[in-house]
N, C-alpha and C positions, 0 to 999 in steps of 0.2 A: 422472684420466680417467673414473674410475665414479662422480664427484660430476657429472660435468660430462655425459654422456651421461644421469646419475638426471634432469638437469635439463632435457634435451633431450625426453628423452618426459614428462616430467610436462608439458612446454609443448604437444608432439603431442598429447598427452590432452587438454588445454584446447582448444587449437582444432580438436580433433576434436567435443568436446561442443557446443563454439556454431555449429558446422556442424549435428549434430542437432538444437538446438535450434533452428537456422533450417528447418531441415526441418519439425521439428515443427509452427513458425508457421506455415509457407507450407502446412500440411493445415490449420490448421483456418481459415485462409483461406478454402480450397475445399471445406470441407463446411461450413460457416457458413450460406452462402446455399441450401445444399441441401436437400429434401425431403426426410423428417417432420421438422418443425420439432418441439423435443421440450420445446412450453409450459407443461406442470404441472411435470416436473422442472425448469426453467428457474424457475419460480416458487419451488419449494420448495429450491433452492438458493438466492436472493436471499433468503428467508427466514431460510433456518440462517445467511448469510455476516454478513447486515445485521443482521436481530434480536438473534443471539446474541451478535453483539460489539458491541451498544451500549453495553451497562456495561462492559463493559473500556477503551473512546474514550469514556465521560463521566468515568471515574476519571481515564485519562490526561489528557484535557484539563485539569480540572479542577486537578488536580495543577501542569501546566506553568505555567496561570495563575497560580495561587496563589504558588509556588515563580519564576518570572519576575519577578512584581510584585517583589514580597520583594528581591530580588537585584539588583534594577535601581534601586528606589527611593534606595538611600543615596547613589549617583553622580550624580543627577538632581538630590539636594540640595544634593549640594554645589558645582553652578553654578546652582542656583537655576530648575531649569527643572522641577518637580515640575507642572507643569503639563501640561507635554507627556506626561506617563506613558499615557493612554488613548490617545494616537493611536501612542505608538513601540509600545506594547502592541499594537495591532489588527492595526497594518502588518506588525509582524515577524510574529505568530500566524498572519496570511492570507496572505500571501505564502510564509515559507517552515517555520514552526515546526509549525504544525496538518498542512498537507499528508505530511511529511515523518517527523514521530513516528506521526501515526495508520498510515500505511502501514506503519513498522516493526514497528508493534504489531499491524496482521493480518496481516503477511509471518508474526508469531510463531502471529497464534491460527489464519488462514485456511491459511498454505501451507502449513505442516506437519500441519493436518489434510487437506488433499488429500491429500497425498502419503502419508500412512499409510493412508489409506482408500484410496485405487485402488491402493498399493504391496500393500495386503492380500488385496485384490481379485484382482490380480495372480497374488499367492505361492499363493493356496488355488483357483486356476484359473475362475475365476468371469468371468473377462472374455474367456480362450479357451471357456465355454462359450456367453455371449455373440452370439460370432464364428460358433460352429458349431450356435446357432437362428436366425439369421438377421439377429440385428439388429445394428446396427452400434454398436459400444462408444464408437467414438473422438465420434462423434455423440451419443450418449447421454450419457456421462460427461462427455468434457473439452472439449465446445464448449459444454455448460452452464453448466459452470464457470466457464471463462474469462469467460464473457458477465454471467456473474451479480457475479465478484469486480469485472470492468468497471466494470458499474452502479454497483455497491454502495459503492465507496472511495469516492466524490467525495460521495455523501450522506454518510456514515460522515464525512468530511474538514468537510463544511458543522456536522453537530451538533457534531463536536469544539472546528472552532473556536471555535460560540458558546459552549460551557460554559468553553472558556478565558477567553473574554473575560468573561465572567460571574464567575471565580474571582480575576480581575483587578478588577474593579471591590470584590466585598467586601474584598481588602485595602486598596483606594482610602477607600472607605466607613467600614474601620474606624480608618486611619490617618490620613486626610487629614481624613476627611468630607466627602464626596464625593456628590452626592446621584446617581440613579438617572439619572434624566431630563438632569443635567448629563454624565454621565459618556459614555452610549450617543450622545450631540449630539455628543460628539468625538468620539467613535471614527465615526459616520459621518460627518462633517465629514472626517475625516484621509480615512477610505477614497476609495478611487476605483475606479471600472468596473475600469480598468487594471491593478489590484491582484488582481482576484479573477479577470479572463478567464486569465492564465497559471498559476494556483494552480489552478484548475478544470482546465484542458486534460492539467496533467502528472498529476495526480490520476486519470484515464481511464488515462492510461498506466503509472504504479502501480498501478492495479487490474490491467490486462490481464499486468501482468509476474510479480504475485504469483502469478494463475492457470495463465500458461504455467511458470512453474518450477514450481510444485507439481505440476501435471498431468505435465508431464514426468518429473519423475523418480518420482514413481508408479508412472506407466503402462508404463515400463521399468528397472521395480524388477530386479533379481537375485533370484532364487528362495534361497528358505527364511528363517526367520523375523527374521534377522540386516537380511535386505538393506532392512524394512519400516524400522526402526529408523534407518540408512543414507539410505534416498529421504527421511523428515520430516525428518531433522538438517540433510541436503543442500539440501534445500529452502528452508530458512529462510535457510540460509549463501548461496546463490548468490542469492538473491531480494536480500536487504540488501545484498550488494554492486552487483546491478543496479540498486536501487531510488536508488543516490549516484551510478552513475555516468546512470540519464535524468535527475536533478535537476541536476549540471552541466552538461547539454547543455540541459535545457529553462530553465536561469538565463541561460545563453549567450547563446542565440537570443533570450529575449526582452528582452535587454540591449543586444542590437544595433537590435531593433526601439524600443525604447525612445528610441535613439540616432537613430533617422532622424524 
């Protein structure tokens, strides 16, 4: 009976929290479009989110290419289709391999630095004193955020892919011989419009999930130094899990669309 009730409220807990966290969405909804727009900080967060993690999503990339190539090659020889490798390479990397790793890889570097930084904010009262000069925190902080990690994944998402495809071709190059100008001819001969408009679109919606969890659990950190610790761990945990389940719903829908 106390496994079974332990499991009854840890489920009340959950969809207690994605009740706040719809709360949370539906505020910054409604001060989004609202007056002071707060454009330097708006800037200099697209700056820390994008700038700073470009070496982290040109390693990643770089790596998945490389490491893909590699792994895919022996099976493609052995039905004799090593030719195809630059278009199954492009297709899978834009479609769903680039979109999918770079966002795990800022859920780790971006959402857990939200949520440490406004959790800390939080704990040493900085954001109630915020409240009581007049300005509005939730404005300032986490509708900047959000708007910036927005922006920023689906650029972060376009560089990664190309260095994938890039780390793809030099194994191409050193295994196959592979020339430059042959290789980039397939890969956009394979791609298609259709390919990159549903990889774009859930790419927006990775960035804005990264930002609502991290800001979230920040911004209703627990007091004292423990809960900071808690809101970054939590953050990355709930983000990656959101981040699999809007890619089975945005593979869904455009599989249907695909379909008609």
């Amino acid at each position: 009976m106390s496994s079974t009730s332990k499991i009854i409220q840890s489920f009340e807990k959950f969809l207690l929290e994605i009740g706040e966290l719809s709360y949370f969405a539906g505020r910054f909804f409604k001060e989004v479009f609202k007056r002071p727009f707060e454009f330097k900080e708006f800037l200099r967060q697209c700056y820390y989110m994008g700038n700073r993690s470009l070496l982290l999503v040109a390693v990643t990339g770089f790596i998945i290419g490389l490491v893909f190539d590699l792994q895919s090659r022996p099976t493609l020889q052995q039905f004799g289709a090593v030719s195809w490798m630059p278009s199954m390479v492009s297709i899978s990397i834009i479609r769903e391999i680039g979109p999918i790793i770079t966002a795990l890889v800022c859920a780790g570097r971006i959402g857990s630095g939200i949520g440490a930084e406004l959790g800390s904010m939080r704990v040493t009262e900085q954001i109630d004193a915020m409240e009581v000069s007049g300005t509005n925190p939730f404005k300032y902080l986490v509708v900047t955020r959000i708007l910036a990690t927005t922006l920023m994944l689906p650029i972060l998402v376009f560089f990664g892919d190309a260095v994938a495809i890039f780390g793809s071709y030099l194994v191409e190059s050193v295994k196959g011989n592979v020339s430059f100008l042959l290789y980039f001819n397939q890969v956009f001969n394979a791609s298609e419009f259709s390919d990159l408009v549903p990889a774009t679109i859930k790419s927006f919606f990775f960035g804005f999930a990264i930002g609502l969890v991290g800001c979230f659990k920040g911004y209703y950190c627990k007091k004292g130094t423990a809960g900071v610790g808690i809101a970054a761990n939590s953050a990355v945990v709930y983000t990656s899990m959101l981040l699999f389940i809007i890619d089975f719903i945005a593979v869904f829908i455009s599989n249907i669309f695909y379909e008609l």
